[in-house]
C-alpha positions in Angstrom: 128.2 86.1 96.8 126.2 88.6 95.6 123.2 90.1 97.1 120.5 91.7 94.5 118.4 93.2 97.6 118.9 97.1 98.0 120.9 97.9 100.9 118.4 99.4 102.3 116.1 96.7 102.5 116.0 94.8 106.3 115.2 91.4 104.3 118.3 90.5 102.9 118.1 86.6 102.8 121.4 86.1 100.9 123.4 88.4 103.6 121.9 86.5 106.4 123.0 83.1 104.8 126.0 84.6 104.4 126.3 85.3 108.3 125.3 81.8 109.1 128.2 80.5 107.1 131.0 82.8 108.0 134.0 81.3 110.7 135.9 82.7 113.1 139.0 83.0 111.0 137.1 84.3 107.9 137.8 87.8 106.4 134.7 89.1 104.9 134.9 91.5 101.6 133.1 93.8 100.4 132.8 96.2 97.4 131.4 99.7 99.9 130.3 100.2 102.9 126.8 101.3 101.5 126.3 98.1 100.3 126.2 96.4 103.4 124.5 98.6 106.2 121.1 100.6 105.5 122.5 102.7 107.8 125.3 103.8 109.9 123.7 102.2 112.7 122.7 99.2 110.8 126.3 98.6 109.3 127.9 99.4 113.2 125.6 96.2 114.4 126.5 94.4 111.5 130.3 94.2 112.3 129.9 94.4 115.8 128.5 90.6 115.0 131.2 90.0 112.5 134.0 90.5 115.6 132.3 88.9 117.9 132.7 85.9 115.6 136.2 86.8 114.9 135.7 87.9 111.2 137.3 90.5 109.5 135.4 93.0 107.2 137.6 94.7 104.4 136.0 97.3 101.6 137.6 97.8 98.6 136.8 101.4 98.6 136.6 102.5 102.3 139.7 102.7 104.8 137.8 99.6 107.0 140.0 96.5 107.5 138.8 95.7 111.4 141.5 92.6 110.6 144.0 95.2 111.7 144.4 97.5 114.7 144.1 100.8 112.7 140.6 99.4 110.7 139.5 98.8 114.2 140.3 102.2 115.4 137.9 103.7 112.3 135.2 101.4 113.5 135.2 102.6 116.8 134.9 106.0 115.8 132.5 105.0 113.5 130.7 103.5 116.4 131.2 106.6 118.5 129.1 108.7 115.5 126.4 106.2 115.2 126.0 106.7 119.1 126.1 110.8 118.6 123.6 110.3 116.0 121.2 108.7 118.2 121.2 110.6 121.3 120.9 113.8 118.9 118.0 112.3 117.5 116.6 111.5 121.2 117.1 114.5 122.3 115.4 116.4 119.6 112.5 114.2 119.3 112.0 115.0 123.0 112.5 118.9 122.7 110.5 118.9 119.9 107.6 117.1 122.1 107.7 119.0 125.0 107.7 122.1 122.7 104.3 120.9 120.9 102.8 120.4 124.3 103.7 124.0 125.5 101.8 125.6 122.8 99.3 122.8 123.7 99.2 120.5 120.7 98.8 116.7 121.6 100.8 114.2 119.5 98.9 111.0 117.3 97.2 111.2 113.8 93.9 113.2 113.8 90.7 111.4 113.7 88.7 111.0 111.2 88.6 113.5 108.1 89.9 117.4 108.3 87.2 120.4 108.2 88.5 120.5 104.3 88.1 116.6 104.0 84.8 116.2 105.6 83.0 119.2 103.3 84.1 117.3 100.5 82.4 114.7 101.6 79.4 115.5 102.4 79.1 117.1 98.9 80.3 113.8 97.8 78.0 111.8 99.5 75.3 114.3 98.1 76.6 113.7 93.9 76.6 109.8 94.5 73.2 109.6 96.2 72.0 111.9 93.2 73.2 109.7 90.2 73.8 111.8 87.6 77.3 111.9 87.5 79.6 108.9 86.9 82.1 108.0 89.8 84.9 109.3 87.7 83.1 112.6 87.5 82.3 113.2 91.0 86.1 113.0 91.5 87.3 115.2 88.9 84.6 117.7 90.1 85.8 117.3 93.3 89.5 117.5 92.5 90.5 114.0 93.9 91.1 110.4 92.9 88.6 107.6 93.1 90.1 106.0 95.5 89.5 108.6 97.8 86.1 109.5 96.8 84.7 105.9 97.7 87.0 106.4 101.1 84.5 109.5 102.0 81.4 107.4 101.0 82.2 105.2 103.4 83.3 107.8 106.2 79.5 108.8 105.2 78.0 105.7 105.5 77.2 105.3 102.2 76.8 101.6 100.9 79.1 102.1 97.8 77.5 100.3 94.1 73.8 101.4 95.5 73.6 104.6 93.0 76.8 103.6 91.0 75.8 104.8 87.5 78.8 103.4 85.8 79.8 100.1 85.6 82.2 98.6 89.0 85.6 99.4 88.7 88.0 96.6 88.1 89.6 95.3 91.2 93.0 93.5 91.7 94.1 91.0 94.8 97.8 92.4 95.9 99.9 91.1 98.6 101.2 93.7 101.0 104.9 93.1 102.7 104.6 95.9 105.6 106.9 96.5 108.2 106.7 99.3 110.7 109.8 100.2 112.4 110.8 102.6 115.4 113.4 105.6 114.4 115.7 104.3 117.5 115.0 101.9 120.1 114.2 105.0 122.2 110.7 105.1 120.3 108.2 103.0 121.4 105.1 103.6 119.1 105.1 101.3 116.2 102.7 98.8 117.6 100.4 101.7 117.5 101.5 103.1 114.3 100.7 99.5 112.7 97.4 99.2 114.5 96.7 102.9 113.0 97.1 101.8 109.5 95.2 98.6 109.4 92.2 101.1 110.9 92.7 103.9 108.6 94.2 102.5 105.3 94.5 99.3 104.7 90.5 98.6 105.9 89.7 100.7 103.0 90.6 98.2 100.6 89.3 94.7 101.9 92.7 93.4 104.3 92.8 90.4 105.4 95.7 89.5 107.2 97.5 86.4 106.2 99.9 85.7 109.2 97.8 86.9 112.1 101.2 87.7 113.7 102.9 88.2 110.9 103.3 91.4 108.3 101.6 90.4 104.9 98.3 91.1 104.2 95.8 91.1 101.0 94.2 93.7 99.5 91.6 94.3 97.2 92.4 97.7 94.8 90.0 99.0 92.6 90.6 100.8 89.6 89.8 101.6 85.9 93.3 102.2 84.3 97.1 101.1 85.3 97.6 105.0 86.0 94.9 104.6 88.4 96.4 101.7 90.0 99.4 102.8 90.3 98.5 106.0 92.0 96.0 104.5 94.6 98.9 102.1 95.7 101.4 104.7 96.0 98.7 106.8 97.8 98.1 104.3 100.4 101.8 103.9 100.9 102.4 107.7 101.5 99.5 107.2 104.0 101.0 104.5 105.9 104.6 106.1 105.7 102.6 109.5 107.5 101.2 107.4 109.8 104.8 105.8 110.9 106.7 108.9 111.0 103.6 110.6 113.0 104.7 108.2 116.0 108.6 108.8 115.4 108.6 105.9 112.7 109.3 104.2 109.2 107.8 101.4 107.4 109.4 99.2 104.6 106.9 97.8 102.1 106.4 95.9 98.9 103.4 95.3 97.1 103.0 92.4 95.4 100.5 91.7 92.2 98.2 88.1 92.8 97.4 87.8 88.7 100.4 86.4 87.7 101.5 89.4 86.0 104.8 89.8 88.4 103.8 93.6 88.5 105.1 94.8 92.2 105.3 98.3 93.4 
């Protein structure tokens, strides 16, 4: 079988057929180890359900055969890493925190718009409401992209297309796959983190949810050019990813185009 996900994607529909199928008995093989875990952790649970169906695992080009008593030996000690790895991690994270609050600082994304962010602003809230420059021209004046400029006219208040001088942008329906994820199980702030990005991201650009318990939702981007488009979806990603890693996370997403095109990002 072959499996044209990345390994480190979590949705790997061909892998997980494959685990349904497997018997005790069975000798799985593999081509590397990278291919089947996203990470040491991830590949340690991943065999750990493979002998406790009584399958082997063999890679081609790793010293893993957990079919004999030596293979099982390097597993262990793999497993013993993995477990390292994570209390490091906990114990870092946690030094790290108690740090931050000694010199007083208090964890979470700020709210609302920096000093820097909010003077931009206002001044772009003051070029829009004027109308003599384009919307393209009040962001290149103000050194940032559109999509950000219409995020401060709203952070103003300002009903964006009242005092638009150039013609609306072009818009395009995308489908957002989103998953937020804790760095260990240690962590427990990805509810939050999730919550955070539909408020401060995702908002900005029409979502609507399409599983109300679920991890899709549809967005609306506006843009002029495919540069444009490309960089206000990456933007918004590298927003989200801050978000997640602000509360000791990671997110895996896709971005899916709506017009039939098959673009995805």
């Amino acid at each position: 079988m072959q499996e044209t996900a990345s390994g480190a994607k979590s949705e790997r529909p061909v892998l997980r057929s494959l685990l349904k199928r497997v018997r005790a008995g069975d000798v799985l093989v593999i081509w590397k180890l990278d291919r089947l875990g996203r990470s040491l952790r991830d590949l340690v649970e991943l065999v750990s359900t493979l002998m406790e169906k009584n399958v082997g695992l063999k890679s081609l080009h790793d010293p893993i055969d957990t079919t004999s008593s030596q293979g099982r030996l390097v597993f262990n000690i793999f497993a013993s890493l993995a477990e390292f790895e994570r209390d490091l991690i906990i114990e870092r994270t946690q030094a790290g925190l108690s740090a931050a609050r000694a010199r007083g600082r208090k964890g979470g994304r700020p709210k609302g718009l920096s000093a820097s962010a909010e003077k931009k602003a206002v001044a772009a809230e003051a070029l829009y409401k004027e109308g003599r420059l384009s919307v393209n021209e009040i962001a290149e004046n103000l050194g940032v992209s559109k999509a950000t400029l219409y995020k401060y006219l709203r952070h103003r208040g300002v009903e964006v297309g009242s005092f638009c001088k150039s013609a609306p942008p072009k818009t395009l329906k995308v489908t957002l796959h989103l998953r937020v994820e804790n760095n260990s199980k240690f962590v427990r702030g990805k509810k939050r983190s999730r919550e955070d990005i539909e408020r401060f991201v995702l908002s900005h650009y029409g979502m609507r949810k399409l599983d109300p318990n679920g991890w899709e939702y549809e967005l609306t981007i506006p843009y002029e050019t495919d540069t444009e488009l490309d960089n206000t979806i990456y933007s918004l990603l590298q927003e989200a990813s801050s978000i997640a890693d602000d509360r000791n996370g990671f997110i895996e997403a896709e971005v899916i185009a709506q017009d039939g095109s098959e673009r995805y990002w």
